[in-house]
PyMOL commands that place a pseudoatom at each C-alpha (Angstrom):
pseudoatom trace, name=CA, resn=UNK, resi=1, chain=A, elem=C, hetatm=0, pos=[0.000, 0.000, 0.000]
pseudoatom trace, name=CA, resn=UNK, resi=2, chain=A, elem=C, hetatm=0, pos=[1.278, 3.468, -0.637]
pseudoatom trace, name=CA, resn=UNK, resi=3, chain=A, elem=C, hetatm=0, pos=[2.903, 6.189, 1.548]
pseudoatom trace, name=CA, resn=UNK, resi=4, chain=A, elem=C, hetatm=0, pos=[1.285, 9.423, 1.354]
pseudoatom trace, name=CA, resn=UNK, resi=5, chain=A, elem=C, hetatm=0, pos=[2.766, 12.891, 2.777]
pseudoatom trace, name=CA, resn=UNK, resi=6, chain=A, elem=C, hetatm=0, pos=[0.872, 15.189, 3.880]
pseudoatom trace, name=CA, resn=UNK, resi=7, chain=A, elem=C, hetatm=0, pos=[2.976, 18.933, 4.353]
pseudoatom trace, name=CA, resn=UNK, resi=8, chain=A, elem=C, hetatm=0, pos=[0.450, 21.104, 6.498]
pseudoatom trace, name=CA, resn=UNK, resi=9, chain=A, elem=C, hetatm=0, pos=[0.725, 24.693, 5.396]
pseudoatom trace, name=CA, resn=UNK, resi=10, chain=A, elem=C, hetatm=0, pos=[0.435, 27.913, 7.566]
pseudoatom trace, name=CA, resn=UNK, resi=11, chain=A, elem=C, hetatm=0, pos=[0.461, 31.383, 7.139]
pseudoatom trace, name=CA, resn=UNK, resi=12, chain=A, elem=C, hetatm=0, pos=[2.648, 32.037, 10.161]
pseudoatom trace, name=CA, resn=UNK, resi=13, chain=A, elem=C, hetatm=0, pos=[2.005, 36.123, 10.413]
pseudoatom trace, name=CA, resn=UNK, resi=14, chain=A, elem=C, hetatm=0, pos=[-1.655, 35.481, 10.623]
pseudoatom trace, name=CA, resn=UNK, resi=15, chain=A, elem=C, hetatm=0, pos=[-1.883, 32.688, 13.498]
pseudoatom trace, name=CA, resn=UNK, resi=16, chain=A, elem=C, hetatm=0, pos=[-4.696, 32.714, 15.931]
pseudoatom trace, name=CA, resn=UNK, resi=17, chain=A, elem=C, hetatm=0, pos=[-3.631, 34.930, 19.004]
pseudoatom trace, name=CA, resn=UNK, resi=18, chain=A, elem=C, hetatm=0, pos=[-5.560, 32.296, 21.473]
pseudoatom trace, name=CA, resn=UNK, resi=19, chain=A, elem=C, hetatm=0, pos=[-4.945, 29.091, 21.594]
pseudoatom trace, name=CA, resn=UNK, resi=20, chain=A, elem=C, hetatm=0, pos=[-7.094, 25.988, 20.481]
pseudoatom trace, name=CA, resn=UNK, resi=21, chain=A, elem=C, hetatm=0, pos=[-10.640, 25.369, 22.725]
pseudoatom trace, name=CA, resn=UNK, resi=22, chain=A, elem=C, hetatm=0, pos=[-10.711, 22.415, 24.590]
pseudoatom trace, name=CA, resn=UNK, resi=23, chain=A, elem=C, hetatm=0, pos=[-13.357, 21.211, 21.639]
pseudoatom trace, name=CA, resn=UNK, resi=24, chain=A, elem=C, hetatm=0, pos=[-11.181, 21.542, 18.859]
pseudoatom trace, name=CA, resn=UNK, resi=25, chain=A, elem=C, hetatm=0, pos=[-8.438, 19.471, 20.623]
pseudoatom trace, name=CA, resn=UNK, resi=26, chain=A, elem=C, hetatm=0, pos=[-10.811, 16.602, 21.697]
pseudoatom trace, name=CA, resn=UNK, resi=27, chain=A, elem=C, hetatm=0, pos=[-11.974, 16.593, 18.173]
pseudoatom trace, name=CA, resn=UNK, resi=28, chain=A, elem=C, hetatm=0, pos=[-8.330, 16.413, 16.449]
pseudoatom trace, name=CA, resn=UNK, resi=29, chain=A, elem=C, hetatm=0, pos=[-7.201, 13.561, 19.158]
pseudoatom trace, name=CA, resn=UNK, resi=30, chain=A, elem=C, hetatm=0, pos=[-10.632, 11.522, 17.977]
pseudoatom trace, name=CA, resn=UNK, resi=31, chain=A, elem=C, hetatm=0, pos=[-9.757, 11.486, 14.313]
pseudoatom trace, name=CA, resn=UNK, resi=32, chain=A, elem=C, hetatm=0, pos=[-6.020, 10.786, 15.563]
pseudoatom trace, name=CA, resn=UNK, resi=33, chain=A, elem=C, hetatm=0, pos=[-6.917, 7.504, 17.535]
pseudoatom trace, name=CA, resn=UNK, resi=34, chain=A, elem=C, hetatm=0, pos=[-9.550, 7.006, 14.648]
pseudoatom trace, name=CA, resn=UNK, resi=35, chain=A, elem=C, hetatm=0, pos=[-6.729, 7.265, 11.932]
pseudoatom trace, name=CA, resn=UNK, resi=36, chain=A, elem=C, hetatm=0, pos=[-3.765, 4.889, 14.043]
pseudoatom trace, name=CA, resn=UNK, resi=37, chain=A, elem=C, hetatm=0, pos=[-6.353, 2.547, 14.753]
pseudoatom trace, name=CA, resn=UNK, resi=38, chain=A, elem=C, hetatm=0, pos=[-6.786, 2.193, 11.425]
pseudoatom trace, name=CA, resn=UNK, resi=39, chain=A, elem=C, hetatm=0, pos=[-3.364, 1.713, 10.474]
pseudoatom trace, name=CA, resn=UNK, resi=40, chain=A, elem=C, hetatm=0, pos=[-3.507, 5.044, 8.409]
pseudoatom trace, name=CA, resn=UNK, resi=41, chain=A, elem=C, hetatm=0, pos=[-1.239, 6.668, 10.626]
pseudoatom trace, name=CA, resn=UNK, resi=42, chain=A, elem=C, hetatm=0, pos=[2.311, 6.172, 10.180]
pseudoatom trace, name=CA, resn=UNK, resi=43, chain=A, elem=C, hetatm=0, pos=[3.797, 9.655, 11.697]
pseudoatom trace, name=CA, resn=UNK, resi=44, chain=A, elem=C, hetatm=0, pos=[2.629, 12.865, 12.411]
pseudoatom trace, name=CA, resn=UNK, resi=45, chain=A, elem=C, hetatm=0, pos=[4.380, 15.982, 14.306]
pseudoatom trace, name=CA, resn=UNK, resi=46, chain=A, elem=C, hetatm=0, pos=[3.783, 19.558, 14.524]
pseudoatom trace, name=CA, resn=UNK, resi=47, chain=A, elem=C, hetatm=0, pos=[7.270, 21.699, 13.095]
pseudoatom trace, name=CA, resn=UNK, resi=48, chain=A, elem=C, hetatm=0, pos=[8.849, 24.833, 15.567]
pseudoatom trace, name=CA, resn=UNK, resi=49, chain=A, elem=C, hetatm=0, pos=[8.424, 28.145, 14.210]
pseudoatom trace, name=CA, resn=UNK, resi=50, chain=A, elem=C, hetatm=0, pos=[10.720, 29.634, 10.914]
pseudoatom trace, name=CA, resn=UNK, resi=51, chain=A, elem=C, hetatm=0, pos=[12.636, 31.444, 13.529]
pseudoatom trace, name=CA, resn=UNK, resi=52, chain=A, elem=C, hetatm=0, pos=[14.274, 28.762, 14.918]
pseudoatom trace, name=CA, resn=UNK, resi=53, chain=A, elem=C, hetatm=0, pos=[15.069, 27.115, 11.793]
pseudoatom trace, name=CA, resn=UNK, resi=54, chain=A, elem=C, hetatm=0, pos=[17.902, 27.561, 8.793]
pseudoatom trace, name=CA, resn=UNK, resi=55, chain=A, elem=C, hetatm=0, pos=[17.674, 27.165, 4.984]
pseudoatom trace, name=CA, resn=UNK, resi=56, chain=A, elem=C, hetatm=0, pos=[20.236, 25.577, 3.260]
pseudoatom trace, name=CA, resn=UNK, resi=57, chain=A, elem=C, hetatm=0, pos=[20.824, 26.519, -0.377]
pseudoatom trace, name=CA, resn=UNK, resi=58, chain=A, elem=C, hetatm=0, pos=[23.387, 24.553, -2.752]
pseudoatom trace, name=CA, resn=UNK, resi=59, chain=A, elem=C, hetatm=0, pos=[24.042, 26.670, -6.222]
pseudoatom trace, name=CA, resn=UNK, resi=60, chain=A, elem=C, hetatm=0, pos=[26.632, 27.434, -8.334]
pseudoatom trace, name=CA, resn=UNK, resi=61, chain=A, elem=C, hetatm=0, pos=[28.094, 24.783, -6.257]
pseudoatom trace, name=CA, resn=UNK, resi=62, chain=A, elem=C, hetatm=0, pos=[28.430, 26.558, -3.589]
pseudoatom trace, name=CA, resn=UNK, resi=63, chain=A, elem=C, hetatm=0, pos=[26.167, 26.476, 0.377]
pseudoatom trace, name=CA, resn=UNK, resi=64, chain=A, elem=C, hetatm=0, pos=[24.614, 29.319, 1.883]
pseudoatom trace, name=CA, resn=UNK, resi=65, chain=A, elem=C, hetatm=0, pos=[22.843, 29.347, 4.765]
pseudoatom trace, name=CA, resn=UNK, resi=66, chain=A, elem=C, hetatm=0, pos=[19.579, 32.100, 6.077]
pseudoatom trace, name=CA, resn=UNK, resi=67, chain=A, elem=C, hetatm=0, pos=[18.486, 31.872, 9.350]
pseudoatom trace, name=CA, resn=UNK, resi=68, chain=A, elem=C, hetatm=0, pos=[14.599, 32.718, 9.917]
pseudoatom trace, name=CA, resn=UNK, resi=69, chain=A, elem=C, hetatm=0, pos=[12.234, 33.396, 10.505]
pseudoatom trace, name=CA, resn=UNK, resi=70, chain=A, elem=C, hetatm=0, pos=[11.624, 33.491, 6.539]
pseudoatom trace, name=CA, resn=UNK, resi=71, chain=A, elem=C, hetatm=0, pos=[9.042, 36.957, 6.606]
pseudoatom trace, name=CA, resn=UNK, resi=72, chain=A, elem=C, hetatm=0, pos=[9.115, 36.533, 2.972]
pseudoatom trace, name=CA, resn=UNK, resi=73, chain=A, elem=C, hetatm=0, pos=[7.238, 33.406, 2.613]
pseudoatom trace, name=CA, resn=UNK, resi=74, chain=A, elem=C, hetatm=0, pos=[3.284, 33.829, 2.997]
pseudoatom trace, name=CA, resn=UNK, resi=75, chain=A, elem=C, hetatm=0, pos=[3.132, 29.813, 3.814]
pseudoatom trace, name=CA, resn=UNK, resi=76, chain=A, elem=C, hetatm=0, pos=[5.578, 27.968, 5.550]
pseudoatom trace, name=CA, resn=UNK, resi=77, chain=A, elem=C, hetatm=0, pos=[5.368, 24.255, 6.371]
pseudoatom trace, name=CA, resn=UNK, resi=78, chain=A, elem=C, hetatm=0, pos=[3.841, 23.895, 9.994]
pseudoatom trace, name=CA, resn=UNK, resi=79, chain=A, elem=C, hetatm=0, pos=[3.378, 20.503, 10.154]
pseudoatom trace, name=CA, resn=UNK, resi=80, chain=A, elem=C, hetatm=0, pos=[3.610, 17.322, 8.541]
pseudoatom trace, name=CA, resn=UNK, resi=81, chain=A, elem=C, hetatm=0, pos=[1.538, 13.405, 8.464]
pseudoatom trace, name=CA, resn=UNK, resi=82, chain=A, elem=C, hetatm=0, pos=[2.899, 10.012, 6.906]
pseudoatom trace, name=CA, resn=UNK, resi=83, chain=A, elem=C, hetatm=0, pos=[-0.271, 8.171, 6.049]
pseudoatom trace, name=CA, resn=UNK, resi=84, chain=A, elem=C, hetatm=0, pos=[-0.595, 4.526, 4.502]
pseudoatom trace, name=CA, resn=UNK, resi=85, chain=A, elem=C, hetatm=0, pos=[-3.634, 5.066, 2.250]
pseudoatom trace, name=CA, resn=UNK, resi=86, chain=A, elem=C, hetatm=0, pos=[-4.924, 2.715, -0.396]
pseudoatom trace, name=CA, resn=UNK, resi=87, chain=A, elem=C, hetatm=0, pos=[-4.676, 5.482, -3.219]
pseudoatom trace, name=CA, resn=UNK, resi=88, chain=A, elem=C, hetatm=0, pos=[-4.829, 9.090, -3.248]
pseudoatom trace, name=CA, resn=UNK, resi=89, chain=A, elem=C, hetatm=0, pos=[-8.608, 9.224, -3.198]
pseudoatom trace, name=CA, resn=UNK, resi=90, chain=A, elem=C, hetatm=0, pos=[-8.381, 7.781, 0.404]
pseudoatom trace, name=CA, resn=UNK, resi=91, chain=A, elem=C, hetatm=0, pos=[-5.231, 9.886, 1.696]
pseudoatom trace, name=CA, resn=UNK, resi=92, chain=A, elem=C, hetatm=0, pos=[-7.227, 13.227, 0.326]
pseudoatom trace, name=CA, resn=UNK, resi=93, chain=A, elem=C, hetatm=0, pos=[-10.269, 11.748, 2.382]
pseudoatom trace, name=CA, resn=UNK, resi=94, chain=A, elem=C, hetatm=0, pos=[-8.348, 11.781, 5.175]
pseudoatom trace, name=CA, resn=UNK, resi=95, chain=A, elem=C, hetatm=0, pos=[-7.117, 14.869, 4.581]
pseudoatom trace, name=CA, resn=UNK, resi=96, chain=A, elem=C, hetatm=0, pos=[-10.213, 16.357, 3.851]
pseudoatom trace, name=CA, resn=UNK, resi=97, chain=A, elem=C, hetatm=0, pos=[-11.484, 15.203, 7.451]
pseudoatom trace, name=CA, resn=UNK, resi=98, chain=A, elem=C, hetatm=0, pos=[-8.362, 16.201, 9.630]
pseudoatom trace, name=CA, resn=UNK, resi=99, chain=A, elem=C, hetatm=0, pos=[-8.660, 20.061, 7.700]
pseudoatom trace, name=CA, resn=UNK, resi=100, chain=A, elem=C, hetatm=0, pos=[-12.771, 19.807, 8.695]
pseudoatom trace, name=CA, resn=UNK, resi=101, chain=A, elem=C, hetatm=0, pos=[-11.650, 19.612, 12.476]
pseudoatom trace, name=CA, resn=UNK, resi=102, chain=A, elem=C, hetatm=0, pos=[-10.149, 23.445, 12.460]
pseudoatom trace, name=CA, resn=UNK, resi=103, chain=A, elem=C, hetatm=0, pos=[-12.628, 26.218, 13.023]
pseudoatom trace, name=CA, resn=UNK, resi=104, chain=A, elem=C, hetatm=0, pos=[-13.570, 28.560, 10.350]
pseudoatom trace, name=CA, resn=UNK, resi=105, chain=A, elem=C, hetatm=0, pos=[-11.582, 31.388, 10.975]
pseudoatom trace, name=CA, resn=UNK, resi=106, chain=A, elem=C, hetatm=0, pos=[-8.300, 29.393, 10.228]
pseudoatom trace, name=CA, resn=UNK, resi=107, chain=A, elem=C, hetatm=0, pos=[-6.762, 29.210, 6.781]
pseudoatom trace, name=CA, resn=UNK, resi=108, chain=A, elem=C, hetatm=0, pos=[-4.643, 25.804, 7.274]
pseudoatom trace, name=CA, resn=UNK, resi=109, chain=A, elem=C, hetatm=0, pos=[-3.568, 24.509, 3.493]
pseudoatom trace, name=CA, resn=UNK, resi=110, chain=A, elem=C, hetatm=0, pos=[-2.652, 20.611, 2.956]
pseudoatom trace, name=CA, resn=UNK, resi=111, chain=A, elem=C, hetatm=0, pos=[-0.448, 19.530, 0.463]
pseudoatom trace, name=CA, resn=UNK, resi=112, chain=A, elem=C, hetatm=0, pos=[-0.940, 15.790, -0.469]
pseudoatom trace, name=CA, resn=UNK, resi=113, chain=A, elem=C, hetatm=0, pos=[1.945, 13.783, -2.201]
pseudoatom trace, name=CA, resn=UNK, resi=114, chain=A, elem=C, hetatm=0, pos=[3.240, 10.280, -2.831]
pseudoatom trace, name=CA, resn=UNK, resi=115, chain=A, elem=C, hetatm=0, pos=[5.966, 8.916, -1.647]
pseudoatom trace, name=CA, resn=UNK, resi=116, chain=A, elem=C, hetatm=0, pos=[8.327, 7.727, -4.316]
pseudoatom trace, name=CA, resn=UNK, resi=117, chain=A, elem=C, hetatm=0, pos=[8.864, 4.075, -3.438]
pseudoatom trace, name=CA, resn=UNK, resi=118, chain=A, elem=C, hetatm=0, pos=[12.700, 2.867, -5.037]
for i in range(1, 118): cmd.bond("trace and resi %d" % i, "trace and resi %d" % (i + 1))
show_as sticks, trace
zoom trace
């Protein structure tokens, strides 16, 4: 069965001020015992803000490195999921549900991709 990534995108400037109710965190830890149970789950973890990270550029064979945070990126990575799905029909249902669980005033963007097997 294929591996699925799943790159959780976030406008970092605009994040909510408060953090999550209680609801919305009962609701995402449902659908995450729903989806391990299910053997969906592979891995899934939350990433530390663009100011405490470093890109790393190779060209004209050469490195350069820019610490963060990167203001000139409207979406940054946030977050990330490894899911076992049948096909991508069942890894963008998946999807679908875990972006349903976030109130409406969030913009929270999911970017769905197979894993190249070798």
């Amino acid at each position: 069965m294929p591996r699925y990534l799943s790159l959780i995108r976030i406008d970092e400037q605009n994040l909510p001020g408060e953090a999550p109710d209680p609801e919305f965190e009962k609701r995402m830890g449902a659908l995450f015992e729903e989806i391990t149970k299910a053997g969906v789950m592979l891995e899934t973890a939350g990433l530390a803000p663009t100011s405490e990270g470093t890109r790393v550029t190779w060209s004209g064979g050469r490195l350069s490195y820019v610490d963060g945070p990167f203001t000139e990126s409207k979406e940054v990575v946030g977050g990330y999921a490894i899911i076992r799905a049948a096909d991508m029909a069942e890894a963008l249902e998946w999807t679908k549900r875990f972006l349903e669980i976030h109130p409406d005033d969030w913009t929270v963007t999911s970017e769905v991709r197979e894993i190249a097997e070798a």
